[in-house]
N, C-alpha and C positions, 0 to 999 in steps of 0.2 A: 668296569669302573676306571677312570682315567687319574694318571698321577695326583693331579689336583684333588680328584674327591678323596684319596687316601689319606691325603695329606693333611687336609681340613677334620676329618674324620679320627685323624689318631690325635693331633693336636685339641681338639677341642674346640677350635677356634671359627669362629661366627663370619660367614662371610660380613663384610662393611657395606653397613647401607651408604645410598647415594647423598652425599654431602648434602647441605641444605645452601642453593643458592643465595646472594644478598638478595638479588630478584622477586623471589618466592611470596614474602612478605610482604612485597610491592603489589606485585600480580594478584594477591587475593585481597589488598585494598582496593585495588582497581575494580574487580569483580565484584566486591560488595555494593562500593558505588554504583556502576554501574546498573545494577539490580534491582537496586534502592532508588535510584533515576528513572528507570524503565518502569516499575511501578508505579511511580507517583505521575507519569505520561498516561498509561493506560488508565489509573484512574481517572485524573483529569478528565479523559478523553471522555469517558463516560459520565462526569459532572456536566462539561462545556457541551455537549450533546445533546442533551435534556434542557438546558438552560440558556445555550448560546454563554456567548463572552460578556453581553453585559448582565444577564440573570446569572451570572456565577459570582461567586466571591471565594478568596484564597480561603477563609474558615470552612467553606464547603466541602472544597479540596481535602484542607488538612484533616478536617475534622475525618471524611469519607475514606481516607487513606488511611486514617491513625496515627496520623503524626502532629506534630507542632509546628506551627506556621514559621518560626525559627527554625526547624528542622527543614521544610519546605524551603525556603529562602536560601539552605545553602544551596540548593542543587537549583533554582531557577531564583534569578533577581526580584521578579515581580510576574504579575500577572501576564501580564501582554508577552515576556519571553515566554511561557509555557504554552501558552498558545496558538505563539508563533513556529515554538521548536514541533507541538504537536501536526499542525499545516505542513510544516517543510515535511513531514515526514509522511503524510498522508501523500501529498504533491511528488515527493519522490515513488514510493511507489506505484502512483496511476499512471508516471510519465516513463517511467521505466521501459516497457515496453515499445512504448511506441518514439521512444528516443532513439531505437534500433532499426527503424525500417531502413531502407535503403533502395537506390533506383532498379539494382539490379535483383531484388528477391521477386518469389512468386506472389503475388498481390492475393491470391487466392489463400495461400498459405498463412500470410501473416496476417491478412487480416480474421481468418478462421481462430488462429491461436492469441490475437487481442482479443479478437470476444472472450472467446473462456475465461482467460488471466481476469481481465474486465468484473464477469461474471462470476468467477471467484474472489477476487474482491469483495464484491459486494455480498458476497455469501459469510464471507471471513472475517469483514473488517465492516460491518453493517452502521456501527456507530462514528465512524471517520465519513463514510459518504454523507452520512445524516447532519453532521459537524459542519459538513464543507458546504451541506446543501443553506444549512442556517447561515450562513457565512454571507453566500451569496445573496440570500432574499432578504436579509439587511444592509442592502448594497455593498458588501465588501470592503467595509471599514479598515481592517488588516492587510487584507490582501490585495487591495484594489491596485497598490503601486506595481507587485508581483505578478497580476494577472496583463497589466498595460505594458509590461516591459519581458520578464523572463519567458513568462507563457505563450505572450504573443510570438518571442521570439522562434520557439523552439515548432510552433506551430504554421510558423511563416517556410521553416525549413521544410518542413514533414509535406506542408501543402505544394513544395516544387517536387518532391519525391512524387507523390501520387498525379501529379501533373504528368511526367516523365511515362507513368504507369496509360496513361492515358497514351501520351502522343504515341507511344513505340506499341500502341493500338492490344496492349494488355488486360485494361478494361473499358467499360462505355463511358462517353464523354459525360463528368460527373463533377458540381460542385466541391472540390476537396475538404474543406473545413465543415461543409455540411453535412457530407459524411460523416468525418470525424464526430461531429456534434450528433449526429446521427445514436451513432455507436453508443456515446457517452450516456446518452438521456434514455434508450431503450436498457442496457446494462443497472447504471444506475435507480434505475426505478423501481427494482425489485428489491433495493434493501432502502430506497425514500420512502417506499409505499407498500413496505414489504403488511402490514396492516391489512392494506384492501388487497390484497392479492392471497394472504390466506384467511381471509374471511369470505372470498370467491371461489377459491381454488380448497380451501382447507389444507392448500400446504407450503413450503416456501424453498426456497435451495437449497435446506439443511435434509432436504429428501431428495436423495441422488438419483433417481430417478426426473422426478421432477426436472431438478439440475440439469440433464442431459435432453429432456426434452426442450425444457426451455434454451440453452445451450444451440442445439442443434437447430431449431425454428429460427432464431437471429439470425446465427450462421447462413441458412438457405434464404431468409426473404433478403440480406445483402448480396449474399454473393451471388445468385441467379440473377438478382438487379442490377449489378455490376457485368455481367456478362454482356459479351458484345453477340449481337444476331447470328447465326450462321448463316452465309450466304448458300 
């Protein structure tokens, strides 16, 4: 036993808890917000999903969430912010990944490990691809400035990246953006039409199995197509 415990010990005396920061109080208003934001996004998500942006209305929301259209209203202004901040945020996570390629990786590598990501997506987040897909087939009313400007942008990069892939003879001379769009529409399809695919299959990518086959078939019909001949 060390001086200290003796000390405490014959005293009586209670070690002092850790002060309470000003912070503290702060930090868990943050957090309740935040929580209380992030919920009323997820549900949304799954109102605007089933309905699109214009079969939705803020009562649907509030009412689906359990809140008060006043209570709604603080955390998003109106409608169109909530379905905008929902987008951004679907949008960042698809582009994420592929925001990372780069001239110098193994094109075999990254593009195996977009499919997955891709393919988990859509396994995980089934009602954002669904959202995004209503988005588009009513011509892109929201997004249509974001896909002409940021999207393009970021996809005008990625297609000199796998250009690069190409010339320094990495893979076979290929379309880039049709790829891309490739990738997209095989991936995505199993949570837009995840329906006809377990009323075929009887199962869907919540069966890891399944998962891994479908995973791994992508994976080989690109990348053997992507492979250059061997002389």
């Amino acid at each position: 036993m060390t001086k200290t415990d003796i000390s405490l010990k014959d005293t009586k005396v209670q070690p002092l808890k850790k002060p309470r920061t000003e912070t503290e109080p702060g930090a868990r208003r943050r957090k309740k917000f935040d929580d209380k934001r992030q919920f009323i996004l997820e549900t949304a998500l799954s109102v605007f999903s089933t309905y699109g942006f214009h079969g939705t209305t803020i009562e649907q929301i509030a009412n689906t969430a359990d809140i008060s259209k006043t209570n709604l209203f603080y955390y998003f202004s109106n409608k169109e912010a909530l379905y905008l901040t929902i987008l951004e945020n679907i949008l960042n996570d698809w582009l994420k990944p592929i925001a990372v390629f780069e001239e110098m990786d193994d094109p075999e590598e990254v593009l195996k490990n977009y499919i997955r990501l891709k393919l988990e997506l859509s396994r995980d987040q089934p009602e954002a691809s669904r959202l995004f897909c209503l988005e588009i087939i009513q011509g892109a009313p929201i997004l249509k400035g974001y896909l002409e400007n940021e999207l393009k942008s970021l996809l005008q990069d990625k297609t000199k990246v796998i250009e690069s892939w190409i010339k320094k003879g990495k893979i076979k001379p290929i379309s880039p953006i049709q790829l891309i769009f490739f990738i997209w529409s095989t991936t995505q399809h199993f949570a837009d039409f995840n329906v006809q695919v377990k009323a075929i299959t009887g199962k869907d990518l919540s069966n890891k199995k399944f998962f891994e086959e479908t995973c791994t078939s992508i994976q080989q019909l690109i990348i053997d197509g992507l492979k250059r001949p061997r002389l």
